[in-house]
N, C-alpha and C positions, 0 to 999 in steps of 0.2 A: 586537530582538525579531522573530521569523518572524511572517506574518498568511498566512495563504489567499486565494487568488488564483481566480477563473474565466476561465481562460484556452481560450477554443475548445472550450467542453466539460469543459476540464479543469479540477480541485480543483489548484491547486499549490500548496503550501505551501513557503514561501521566506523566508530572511533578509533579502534587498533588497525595495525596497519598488519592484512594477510595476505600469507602467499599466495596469491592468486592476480591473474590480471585486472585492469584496471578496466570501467566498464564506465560508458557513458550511456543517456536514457534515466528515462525515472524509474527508482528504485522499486526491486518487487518486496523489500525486506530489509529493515530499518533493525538493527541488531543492539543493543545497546548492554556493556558490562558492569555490573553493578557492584557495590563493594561485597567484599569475601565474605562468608559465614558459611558455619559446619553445613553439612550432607552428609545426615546419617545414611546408615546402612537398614534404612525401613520402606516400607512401600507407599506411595505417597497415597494420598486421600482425592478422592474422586471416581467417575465409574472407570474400570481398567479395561485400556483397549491393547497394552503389551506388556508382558510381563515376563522373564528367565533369572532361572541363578547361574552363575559362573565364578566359579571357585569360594564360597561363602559369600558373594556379595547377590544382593536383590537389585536387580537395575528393573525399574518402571516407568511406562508411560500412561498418564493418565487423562480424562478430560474431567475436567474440572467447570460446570458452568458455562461449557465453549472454551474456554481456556485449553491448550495443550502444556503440561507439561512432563517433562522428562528427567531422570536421576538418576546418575552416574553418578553411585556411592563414593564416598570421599574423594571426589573429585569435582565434581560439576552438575549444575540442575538448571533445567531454561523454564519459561514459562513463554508463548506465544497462543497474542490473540486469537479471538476467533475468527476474523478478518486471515489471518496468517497471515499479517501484513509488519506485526510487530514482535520480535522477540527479547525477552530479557534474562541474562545470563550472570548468576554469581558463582565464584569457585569455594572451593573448600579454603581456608586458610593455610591446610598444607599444600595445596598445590604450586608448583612453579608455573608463575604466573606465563609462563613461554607455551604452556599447554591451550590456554585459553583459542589462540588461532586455530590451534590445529581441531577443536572438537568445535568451534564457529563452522570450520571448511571440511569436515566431516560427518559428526553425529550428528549437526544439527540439521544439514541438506537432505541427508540419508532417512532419519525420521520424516520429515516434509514428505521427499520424494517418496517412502513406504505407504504413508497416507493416504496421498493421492492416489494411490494403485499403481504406480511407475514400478518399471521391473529395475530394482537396483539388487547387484551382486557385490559379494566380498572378493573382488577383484579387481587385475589391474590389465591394461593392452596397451600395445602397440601399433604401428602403424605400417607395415612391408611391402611394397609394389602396390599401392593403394586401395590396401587389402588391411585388416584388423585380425590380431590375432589376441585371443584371451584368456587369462589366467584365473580360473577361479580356485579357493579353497580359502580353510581356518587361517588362525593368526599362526604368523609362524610358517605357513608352508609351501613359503617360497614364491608368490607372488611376482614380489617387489625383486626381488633377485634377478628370477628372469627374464624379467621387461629390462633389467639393467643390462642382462645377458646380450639381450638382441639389440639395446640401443646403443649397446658397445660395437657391435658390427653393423651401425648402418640403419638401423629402424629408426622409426618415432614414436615419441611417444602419445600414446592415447590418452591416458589416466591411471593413477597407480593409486590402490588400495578401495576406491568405490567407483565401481563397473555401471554406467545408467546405461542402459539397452533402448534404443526405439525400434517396434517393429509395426515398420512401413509394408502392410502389405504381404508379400512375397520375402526383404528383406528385412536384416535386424544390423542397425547399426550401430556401433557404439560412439558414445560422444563423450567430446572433449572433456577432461578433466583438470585438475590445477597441474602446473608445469614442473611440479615435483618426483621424484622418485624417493621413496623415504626407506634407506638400509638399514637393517641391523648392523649389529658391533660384527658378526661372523661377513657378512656379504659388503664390509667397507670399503676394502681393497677393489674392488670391481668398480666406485667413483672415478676411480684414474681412467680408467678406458671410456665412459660415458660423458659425452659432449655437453657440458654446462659445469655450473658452479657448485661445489656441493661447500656444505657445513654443518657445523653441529646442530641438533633436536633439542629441547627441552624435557624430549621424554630420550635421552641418551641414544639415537640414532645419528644416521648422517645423511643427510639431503642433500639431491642433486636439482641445481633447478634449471629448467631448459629455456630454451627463450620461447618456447611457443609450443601448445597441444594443439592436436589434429580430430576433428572424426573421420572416419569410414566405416563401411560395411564391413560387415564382421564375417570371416570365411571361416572360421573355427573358434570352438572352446576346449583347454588344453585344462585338464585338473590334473599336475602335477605329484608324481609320486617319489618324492624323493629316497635315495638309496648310493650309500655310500658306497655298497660292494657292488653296485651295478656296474658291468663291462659297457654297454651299449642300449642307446633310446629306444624302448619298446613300448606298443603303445595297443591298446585294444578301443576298438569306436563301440558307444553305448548305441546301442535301441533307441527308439524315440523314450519308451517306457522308461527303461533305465538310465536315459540324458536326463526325462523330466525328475525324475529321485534324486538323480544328483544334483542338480540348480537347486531342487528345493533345501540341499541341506545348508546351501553359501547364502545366504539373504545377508546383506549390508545391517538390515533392521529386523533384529529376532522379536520372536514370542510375541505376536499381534495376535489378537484376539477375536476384535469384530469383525462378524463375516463379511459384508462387502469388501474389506481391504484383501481378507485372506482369499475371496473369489477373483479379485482382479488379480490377484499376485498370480496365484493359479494358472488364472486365463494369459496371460502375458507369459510364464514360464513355459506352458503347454507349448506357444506358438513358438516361443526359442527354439523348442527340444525340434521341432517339425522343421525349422527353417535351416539350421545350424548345423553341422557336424560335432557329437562331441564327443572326448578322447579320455580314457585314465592314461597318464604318460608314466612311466616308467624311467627317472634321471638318473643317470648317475651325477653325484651329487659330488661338489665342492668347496666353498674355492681346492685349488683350480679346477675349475671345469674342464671338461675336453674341448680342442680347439674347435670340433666342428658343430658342438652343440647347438648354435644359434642355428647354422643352416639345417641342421638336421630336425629342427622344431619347426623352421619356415619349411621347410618340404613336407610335412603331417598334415600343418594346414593348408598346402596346396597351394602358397607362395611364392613370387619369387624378386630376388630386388637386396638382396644384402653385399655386401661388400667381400 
């Protein structure tokens, strides 16, 4: 039986049952999984509107006809009309079919929302004294950690792993995401202090789910530099110039091609770097972390509200 889904904004209505809360209202996105068959590692056919390698694979998005579709080499490929009202998803046959939610409730929001022109980051936040603070960077660099870090003293959480920004104005605020934090095998240990359920991943992590995401306005972006032999959190604030370099290198959805997307990404990053404060932070890195890390990252972004 399908249920509706609020995934990033989105209404999706889907057969599998995703992390994500449960959403009433007519659906914006009718998602349906189709049986397995291979995904090679080639570029699909059609005109290319994104395309990158990362580590020997081709990952492309193309339109086809009006058609979007996307490949995610031995893994996954969508097709979504030209309406974007309908998507269709088969996996590779080696995939573990436990992956199929999580690139529903990621890749496939993330493409949409790059589309559109929406500013989505490779990132995750929280929520401190009714303030947002945000983590961006690559896979791997600690994101999800420390959103875990601060919801372990007291935060909430915002979204972990894809960052959608709205900027209102004068303001940029980030909005709510699925109610997950998703650790690695090294940052597991840190599930016990974080308020919710965690369990295991399909792709070998460990999920924590909370009972509820928040948005707010966002008072900082925090690009984390991890470092094991670091004593103490040091941090330097970028220039508008050198904030907007740095947003541009986290995009949720790489390697797009046509220029309207890649001008609204632009113009939408631009107004971040002007609205926002943003930080290279300097961690000394864990597990275990130093006990006063969380507060001492809420006091960077000019927070205040932990425990």
């Amino acid at each position: 039986m399908s249920e509706t889904y609020l995934v990033h904004g989105f209404r999706i209505r889907c057969d599998l049952e995703l992390p994500a809360p449960r959403a009433s209202g007519s659906p914006d996105l009718f998602v349906t999984v189709e049986e397995p068959r291979p995904v090679p590692n080639e570029p699909l056919s059609g005109r290319v509107l994104a395309r990158f390698e990362e580590d020997g694979l081709t990952y492309t998005t193309t339109d086809e006809g009006g058609t979007l579709r996307a490949r995610v080499p031995g893994f996954a490929e969508f097709a979504v009309d030209e309406a974007r009202r309908r998507a269709r998803m088969h996996l590779d046959p080696s995939t573990e079919p436990g992956v199929a939610p999580i690139l529903i409730c990621g890749a496939l929001p993330s493409l949409l929302l790059a589309e559109a022109g929406a500013c989505v980051l490779h990132g995750s936040a929280v929520e401190v004294g009714g303030r947002a603070i945000a983590f961006i960077g690559g896979s791997g660099g600690g994101k999800s950690t420390l959103a875990a870090v601060l919801c372990g003293a007291g935060a909430r959480l915002i979204t972990d792993d894809l960052l959608r920004l709205h900027v209102e104005e004068d303001e940029v605020r980030a909005a709510a995401g699925l109610p997950d934090i998703r650790l690695r095998v090294a940052a597991a240990p840190l599930a016990e202090a974080v308020p919710g359920t965690a369990s295991p991943t399909a792709d070998g992590r460990t999920a924590v789910r909370m009972d509820e995401t928040v948005e707010a306005p966002l008072a900082a972006i925090l690009v984390p530099l991890p470092d094991r032999a670091a004593q103490r959190v040091e941090s330097e604030r970028l220039t508008q110039a050198e904030a907007l370099v740095e947003l541009g290198r986290y995009p949720r959805s790489s390697g797009w091609r046509r220029r309207d997307i890649l001008a609204a990404r632009f113009a939408s990053l631009a107004a971040v770097a002007r609205a926002v404060p943003v930080f290279r932070v300097t961690i000394p890195w864990g597990p275990p972390f130093p006990a006063g890390l969380a507060s001492d990252l809420a006091s960077l972004a000019g927070v205040d509200g932990l425990r």
